[in-house]
N, C-alpha and C positions, 0 to 999 in steps of 0.2 A: 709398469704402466705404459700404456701405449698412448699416441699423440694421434687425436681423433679431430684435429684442427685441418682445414680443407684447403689445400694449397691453390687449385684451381678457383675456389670461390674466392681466396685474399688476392689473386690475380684479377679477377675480374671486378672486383671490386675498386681498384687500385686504375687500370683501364676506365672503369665509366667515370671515376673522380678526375682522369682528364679529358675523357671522352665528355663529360657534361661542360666543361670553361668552353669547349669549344661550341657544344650545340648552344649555348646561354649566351655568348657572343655572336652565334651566327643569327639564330632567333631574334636575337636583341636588333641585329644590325637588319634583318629582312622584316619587322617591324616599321622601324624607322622610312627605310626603302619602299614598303606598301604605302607608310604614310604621305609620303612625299610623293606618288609616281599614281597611283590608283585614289579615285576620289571616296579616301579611309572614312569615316563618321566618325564625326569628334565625339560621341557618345561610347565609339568601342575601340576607340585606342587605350583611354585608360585601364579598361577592363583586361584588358592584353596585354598588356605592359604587367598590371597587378599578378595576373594571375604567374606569366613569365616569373617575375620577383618571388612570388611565392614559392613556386616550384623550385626557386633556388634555396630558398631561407631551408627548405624541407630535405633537400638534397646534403644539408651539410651533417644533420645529424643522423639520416638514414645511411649515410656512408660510414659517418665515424661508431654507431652501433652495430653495424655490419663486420667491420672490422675489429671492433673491438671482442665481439661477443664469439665470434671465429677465431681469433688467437687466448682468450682466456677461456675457451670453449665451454658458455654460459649461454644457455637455450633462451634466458630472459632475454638480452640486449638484440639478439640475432629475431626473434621472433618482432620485437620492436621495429628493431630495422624491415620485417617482410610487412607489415602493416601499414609503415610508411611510404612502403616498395606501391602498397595497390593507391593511395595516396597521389605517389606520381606517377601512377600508371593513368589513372583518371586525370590527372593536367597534361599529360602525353596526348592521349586519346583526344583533348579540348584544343590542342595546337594540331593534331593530327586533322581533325574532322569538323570542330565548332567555333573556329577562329572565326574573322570577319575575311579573310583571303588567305586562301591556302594553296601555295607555289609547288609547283614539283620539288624544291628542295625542300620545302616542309615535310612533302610524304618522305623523301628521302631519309631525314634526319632524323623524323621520330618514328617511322620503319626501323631503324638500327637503334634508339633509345629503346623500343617495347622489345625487341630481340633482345639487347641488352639486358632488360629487365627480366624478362621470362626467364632465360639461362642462371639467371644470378637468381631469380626465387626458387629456381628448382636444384640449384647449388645449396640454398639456405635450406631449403628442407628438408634436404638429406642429411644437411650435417647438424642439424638440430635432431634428427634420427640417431644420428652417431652419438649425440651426446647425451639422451635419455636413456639409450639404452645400453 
């Protein structure tokens, strides 16, 4: 029996789980900074904040079904995990392009989040390949 578990995907995986504390702190903290420095609308800061939050709540179990589902090499948890993947690709793309102010470090950050993502779905699909067939 040979081991169809994807070394380069549990690596990148492992990468965006601290690649995200830092984009979700920097996010968090140039929220804050638009608030305070740019005349924000108290109408869409909440909305910003929310959705930030969310994309974290979402981030914790698309990480640990990613991982999970590529060491027990099980197409269920790993396909979960790609679903959740377009999930925060869409609140990526909302900090990326539909925020209330979007700083060069925003394009920066979630430039290298959707990179992140894209490599790591096309990591997940192949080894959800490996493992049906």
């Amino acid at each position: 029996s040979s081991q169809l578990s994807s070394l380069p995907l549990q690596i990148l995986l492992y990468i965006n789980g601290v690649y995200y504390i830092f984009y979700f702190l920097a996010t968090l903290t140039m929220i804050v900074y638009k608030s305070q420095v740019f005349s924000y609308p108290d109408d869409f800061l909440a909305p910003d904040l929310l959705v930030l939050f969310i994309m974290a709540i979402l981030e914790v179990p698309r990480l640990y079904l990613g991982s999970k589902g590529n060491l027990t090499e099980e197409e269920a948890p790993l396909g979960l995990s790609l679903v959740l993947t377009l999930g925060s690709v869409v609140l990526a793309v909302y900090f990326l392009a539909w925020q209330t102010y979007v700083l060069r470090a925003d394009l920066i950050l979630n430039a290298l989040l959707l990179s992140a993502y894209g490599l790591e779905s096309g990591l997940k699909v192949m080894a959800i390949a490996a493992f049906v067939s």
